[in-house]
VOBA-1610 file (N, C-alpha, C; in pm, whole numbers, padded with zeros to 5 digits, always signed):
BEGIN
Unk-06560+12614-08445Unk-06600+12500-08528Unk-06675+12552-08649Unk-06627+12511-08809Unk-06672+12521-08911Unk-06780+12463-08938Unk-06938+12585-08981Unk-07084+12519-08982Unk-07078+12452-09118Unk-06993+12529-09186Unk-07006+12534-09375Unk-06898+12440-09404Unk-06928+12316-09487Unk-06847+12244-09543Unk-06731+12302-09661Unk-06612+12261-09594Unk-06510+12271-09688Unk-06509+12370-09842Unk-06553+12255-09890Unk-06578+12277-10020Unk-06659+12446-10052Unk-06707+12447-09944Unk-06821+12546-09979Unk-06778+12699-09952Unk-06689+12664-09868Unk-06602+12793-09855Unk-06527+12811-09925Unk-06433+12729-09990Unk-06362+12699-10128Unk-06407+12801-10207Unk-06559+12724-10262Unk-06657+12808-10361Unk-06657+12906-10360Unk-06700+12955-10213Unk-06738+13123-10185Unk-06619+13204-10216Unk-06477+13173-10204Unk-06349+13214-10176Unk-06347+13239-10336Unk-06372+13135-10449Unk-06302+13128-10547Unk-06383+13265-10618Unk-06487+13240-10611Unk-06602+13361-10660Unk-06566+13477-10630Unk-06571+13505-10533Unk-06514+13600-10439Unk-06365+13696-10516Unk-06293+13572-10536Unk-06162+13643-10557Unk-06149+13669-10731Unk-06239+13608-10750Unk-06277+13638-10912Unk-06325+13737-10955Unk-06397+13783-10847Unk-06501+13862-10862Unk-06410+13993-10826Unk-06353+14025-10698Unk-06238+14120-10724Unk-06161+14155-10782Unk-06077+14064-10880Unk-05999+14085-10937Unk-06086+14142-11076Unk-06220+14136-11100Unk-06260+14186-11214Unk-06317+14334-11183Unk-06350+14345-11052Unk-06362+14477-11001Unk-06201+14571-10943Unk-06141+14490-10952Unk-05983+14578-10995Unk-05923+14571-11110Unk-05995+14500-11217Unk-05976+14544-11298Unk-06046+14678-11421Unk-06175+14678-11371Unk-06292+14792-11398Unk-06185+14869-11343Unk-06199+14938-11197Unk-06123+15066-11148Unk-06006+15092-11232Unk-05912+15021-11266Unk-05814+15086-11298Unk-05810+15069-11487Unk-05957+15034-11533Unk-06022+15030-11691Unk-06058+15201-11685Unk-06124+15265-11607Unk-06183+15379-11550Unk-06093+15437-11543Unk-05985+15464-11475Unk-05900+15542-11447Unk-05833+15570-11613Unk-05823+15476-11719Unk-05736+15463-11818Unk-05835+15539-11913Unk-05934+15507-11869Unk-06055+15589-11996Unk-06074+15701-12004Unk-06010+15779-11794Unk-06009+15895-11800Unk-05877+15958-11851Unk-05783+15912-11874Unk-05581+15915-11899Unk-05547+15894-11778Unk-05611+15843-11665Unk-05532+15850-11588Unk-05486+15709-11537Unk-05427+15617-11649Unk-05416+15467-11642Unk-05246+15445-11619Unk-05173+15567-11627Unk-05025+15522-11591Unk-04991+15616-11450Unk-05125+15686-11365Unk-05082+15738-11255Unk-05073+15662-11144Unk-05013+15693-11045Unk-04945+15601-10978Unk-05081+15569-10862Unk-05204+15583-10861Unk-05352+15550-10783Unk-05337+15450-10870Unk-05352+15427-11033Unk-05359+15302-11107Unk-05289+15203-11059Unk-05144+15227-11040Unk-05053+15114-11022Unk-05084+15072-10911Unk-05148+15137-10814Unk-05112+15141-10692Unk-05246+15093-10635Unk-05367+15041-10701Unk-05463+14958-10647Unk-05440+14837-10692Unk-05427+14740-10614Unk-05435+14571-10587Unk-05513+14553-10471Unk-05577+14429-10447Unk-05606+14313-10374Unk-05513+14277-10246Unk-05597+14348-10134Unk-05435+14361-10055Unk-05505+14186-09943Unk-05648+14161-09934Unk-05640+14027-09880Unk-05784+13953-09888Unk-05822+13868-09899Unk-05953+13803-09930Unk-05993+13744-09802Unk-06064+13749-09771Unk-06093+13683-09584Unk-06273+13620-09586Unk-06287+13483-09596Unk-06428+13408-09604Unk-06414+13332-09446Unk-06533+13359-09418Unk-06540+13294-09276Unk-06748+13223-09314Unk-06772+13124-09212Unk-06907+13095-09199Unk-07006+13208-09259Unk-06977+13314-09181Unk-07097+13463-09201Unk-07049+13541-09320Unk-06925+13586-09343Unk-06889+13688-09431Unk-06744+13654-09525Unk-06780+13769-09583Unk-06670+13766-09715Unk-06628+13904-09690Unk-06537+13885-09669Unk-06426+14051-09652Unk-06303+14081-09779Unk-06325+14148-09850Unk-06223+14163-09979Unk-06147+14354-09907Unk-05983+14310-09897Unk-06012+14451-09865Unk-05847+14478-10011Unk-05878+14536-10061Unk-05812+14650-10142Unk-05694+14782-10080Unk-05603+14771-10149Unk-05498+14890-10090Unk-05524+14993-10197Unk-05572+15135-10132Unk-05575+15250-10239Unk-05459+15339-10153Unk-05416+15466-10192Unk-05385+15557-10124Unk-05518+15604-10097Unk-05497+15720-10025Unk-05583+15771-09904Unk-05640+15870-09992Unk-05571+15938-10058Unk-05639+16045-10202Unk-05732+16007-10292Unk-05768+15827-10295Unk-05858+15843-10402Unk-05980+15848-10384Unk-06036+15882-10303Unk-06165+15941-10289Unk-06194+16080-10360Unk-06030+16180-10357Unk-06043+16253-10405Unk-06074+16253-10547Unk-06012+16208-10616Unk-05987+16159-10757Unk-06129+16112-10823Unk-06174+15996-10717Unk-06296+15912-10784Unk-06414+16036-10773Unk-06454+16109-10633Unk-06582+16207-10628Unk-06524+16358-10692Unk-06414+16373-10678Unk-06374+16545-10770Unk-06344+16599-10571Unk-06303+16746-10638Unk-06329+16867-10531Unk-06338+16957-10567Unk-06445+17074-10538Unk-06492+17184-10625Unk-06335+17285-10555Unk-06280+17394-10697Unk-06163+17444-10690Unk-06245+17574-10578Unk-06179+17696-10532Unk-06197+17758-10463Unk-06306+17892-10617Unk-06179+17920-10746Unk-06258+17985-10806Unk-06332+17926-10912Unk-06295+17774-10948Unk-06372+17772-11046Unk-06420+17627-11048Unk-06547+17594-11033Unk-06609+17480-10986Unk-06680+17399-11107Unk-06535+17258-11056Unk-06546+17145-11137Unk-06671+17065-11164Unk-06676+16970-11224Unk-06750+16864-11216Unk-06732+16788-11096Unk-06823+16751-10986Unk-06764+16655-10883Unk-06929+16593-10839Unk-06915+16483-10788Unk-06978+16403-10701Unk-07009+16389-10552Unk-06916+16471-10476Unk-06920+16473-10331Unk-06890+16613-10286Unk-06908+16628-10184Unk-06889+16750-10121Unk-06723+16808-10082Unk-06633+16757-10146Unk-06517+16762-10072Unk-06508+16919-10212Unk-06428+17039-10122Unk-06384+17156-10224Unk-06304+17189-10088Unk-06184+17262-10220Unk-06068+17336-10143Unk-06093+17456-10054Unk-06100+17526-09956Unk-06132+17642-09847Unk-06053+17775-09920Unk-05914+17728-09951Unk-05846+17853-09960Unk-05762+17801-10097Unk-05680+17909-10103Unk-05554+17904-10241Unk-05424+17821-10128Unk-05388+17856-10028Unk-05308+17823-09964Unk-05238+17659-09991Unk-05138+17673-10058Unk-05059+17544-10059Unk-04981+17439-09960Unk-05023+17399-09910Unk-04926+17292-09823Unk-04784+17209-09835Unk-04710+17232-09750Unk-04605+17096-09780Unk-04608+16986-09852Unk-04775+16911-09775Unk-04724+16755-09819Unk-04802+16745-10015Unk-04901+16864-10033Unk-04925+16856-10177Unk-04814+16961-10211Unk-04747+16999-10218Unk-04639+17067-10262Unk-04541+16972-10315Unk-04505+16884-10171Unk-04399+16786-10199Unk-04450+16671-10315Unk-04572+16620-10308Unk-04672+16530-10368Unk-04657+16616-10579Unk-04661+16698-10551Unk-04670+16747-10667Unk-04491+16774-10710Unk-04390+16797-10668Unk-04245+16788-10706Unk-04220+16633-10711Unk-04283+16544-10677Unk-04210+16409-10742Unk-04297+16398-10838Unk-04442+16439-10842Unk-04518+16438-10985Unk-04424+16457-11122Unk-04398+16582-11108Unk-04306+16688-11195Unk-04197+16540-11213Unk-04163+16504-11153Unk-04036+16442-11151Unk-04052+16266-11187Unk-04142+16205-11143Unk-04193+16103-11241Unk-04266+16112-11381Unk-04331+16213-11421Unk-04348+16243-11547Unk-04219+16314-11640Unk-04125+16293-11606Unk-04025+16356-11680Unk-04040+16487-11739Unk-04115+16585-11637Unk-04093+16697-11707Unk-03988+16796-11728Unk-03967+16888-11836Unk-03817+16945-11824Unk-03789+17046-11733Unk-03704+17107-11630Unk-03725+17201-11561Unk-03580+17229-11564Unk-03602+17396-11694Unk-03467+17444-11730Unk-03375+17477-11554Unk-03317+17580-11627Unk-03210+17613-11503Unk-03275+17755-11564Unk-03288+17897-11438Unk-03355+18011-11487Unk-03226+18105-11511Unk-03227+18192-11559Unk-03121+18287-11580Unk-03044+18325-11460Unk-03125+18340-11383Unk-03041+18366-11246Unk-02939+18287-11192Unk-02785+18285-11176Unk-02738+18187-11149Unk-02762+18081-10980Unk-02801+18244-10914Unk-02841+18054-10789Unk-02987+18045-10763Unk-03077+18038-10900Unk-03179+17955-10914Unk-03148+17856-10964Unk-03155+17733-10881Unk-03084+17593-10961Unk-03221+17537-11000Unk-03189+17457-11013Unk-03312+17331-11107Unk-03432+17292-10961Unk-03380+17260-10842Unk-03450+17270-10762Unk-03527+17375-10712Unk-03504+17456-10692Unk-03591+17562-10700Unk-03700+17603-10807Unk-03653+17610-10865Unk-03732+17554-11067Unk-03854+17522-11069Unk-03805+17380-10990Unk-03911+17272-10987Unk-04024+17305-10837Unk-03995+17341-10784Unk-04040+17422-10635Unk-04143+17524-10682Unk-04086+17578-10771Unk-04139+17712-10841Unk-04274+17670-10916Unk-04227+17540-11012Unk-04344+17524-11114Unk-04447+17402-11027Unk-04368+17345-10902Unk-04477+17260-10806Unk-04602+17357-10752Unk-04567+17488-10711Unk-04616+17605-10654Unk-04684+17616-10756Unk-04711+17627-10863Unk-04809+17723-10958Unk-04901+17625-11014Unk-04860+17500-11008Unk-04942+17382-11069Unk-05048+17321-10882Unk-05006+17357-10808Unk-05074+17316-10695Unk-05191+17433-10725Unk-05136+17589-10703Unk-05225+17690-10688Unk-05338+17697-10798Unk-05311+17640-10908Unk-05409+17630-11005Unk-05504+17513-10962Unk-05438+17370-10906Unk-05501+17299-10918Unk-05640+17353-10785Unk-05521+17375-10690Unk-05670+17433-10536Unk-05809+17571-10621Unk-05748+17630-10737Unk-05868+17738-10789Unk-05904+17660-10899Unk-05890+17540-10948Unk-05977+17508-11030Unk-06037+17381-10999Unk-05984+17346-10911Unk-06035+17173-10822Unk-06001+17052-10889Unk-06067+16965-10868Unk-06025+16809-10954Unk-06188+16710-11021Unk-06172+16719-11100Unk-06277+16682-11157Unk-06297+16512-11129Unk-06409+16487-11061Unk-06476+16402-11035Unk-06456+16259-11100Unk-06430+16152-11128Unk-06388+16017-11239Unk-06513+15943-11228Unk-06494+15890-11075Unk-06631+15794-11048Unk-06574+15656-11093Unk-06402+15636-11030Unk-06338+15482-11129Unk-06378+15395-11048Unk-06429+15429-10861Unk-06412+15332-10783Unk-06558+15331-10780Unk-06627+15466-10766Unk-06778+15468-10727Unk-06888+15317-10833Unk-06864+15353-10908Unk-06886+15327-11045Unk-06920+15169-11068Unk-06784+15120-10995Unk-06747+14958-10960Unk-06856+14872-10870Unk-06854+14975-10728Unk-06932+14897-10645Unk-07075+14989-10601Unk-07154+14901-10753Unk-07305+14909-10756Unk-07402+14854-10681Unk-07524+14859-10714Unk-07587+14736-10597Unk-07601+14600-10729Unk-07615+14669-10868Unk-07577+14573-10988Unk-07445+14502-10976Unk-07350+14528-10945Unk-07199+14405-10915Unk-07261+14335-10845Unk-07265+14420-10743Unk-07280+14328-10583Unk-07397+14197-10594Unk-07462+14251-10677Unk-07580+14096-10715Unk-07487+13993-10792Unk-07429+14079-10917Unk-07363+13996-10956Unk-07299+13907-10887Unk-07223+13915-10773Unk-07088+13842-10682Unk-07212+13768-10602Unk-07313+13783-10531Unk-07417+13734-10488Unk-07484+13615-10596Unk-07516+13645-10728Unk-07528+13538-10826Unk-07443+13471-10834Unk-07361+13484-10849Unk-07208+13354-10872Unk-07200+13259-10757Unk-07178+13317-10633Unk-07174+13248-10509Unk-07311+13177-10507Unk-07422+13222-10519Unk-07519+13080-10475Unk-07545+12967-10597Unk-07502+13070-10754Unk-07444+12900-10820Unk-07361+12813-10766Unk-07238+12866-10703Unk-07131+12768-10678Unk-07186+12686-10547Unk-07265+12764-10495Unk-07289+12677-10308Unk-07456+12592-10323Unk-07521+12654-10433Unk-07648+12632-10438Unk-07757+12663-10358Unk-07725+12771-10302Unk-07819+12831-10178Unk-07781+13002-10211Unk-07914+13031-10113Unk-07900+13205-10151Unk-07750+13216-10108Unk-07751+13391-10095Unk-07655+13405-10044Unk-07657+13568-10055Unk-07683+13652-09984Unk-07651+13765-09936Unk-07564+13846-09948Unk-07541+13988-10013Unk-07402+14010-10012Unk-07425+14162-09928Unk-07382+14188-09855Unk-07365+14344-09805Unk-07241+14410-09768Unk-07208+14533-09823Unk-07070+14555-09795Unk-07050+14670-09725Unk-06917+14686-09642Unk-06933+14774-09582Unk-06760+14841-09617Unk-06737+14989-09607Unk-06614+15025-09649Unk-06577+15119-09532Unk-06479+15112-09530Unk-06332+15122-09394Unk-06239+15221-09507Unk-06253+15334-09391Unk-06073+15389-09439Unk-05950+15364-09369Unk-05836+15362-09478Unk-05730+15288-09409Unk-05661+15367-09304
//
């Protein structure tokens, strides 16, 4: 049984979803300020569901799982970035899935990847080749820190979304948030 009248959850809901959509729109303002406004973390944050009940307001967001990396940095193995959190690479050692992660890179940015003199070095291999040297640089020089998501959720927003909601309901209203990885 609903304690909070109708309307009032309405309110909270409308604020709420206003209020996200202007904090997805900051993150991916951030990401563009750094160039990184046509990578696919940009496209790829939306509003995945809004959930208001009596007690709480749950906004949850779809990121990939990497942008933590992106938003705090990771210090490279030899040469240490700008970053925010403790996350840095251990070794030079390249992996499959950033190997593979980095050959559709190559390949959604349209980069050119001749054919090499050798005749059975084909274009795939090429691209294998220059995925390999752009990973190994990236693990010795790391990823520099953005701060598109950190940045967003202040304890300054969060009043903000807290101000809006007790205009609309006319009573305080509390905001505390808590974050989940997917």
């Amino acid at each position: 049984m609903s304690t909070l009248d109708q309307s009032i959850i309405e309110a909270v809901a409308f604020e709420a979803q206003k209020w996200a959509n202007e904090a997805t729109y900051q993150m991916k303002k951030n990401l563009a300020d750094t160039g990184k406004d046509k990578s696919m973390l940009s496209q790829s944050i939306m509003i995945e569901d809004t959930e208001i009940t009596d007690t709480s307001v749950k906004i949850n967001w779809l990121l990939p799982d990497y942008y933590v990396f992106i938003d705090l940095g990771v210090r490279g193995v030899q040469n240490k970035v700008k970053t925010f959190g403790s996350y840095a690479f251990k070794n030079l050692f390249v992996g499959r899935k950033m190997l593979s992660s980095i050959e559709d890179w190559i390949t959604r940015k349209g980069i050119k990847v001749r054919q090499g003199k050798e005749p059975l070095k084909n274009v795939l291999d090429r691209r294998k080749s220059i995925a390999f040297a752009i990973a190994r640089s990236v693990k010795k020089k790391g990823i520099e820190g953005t701060l598109f998501y950190t940045s967003v959720f202040t304890e300054a927003s969060l009043q903000v979304l807290a101000s809006r909601i007790e205009k609309a309901i006319g009573k305080d209203f509390e905001v505390n948030i808590t974050f989940s990885d997917v």
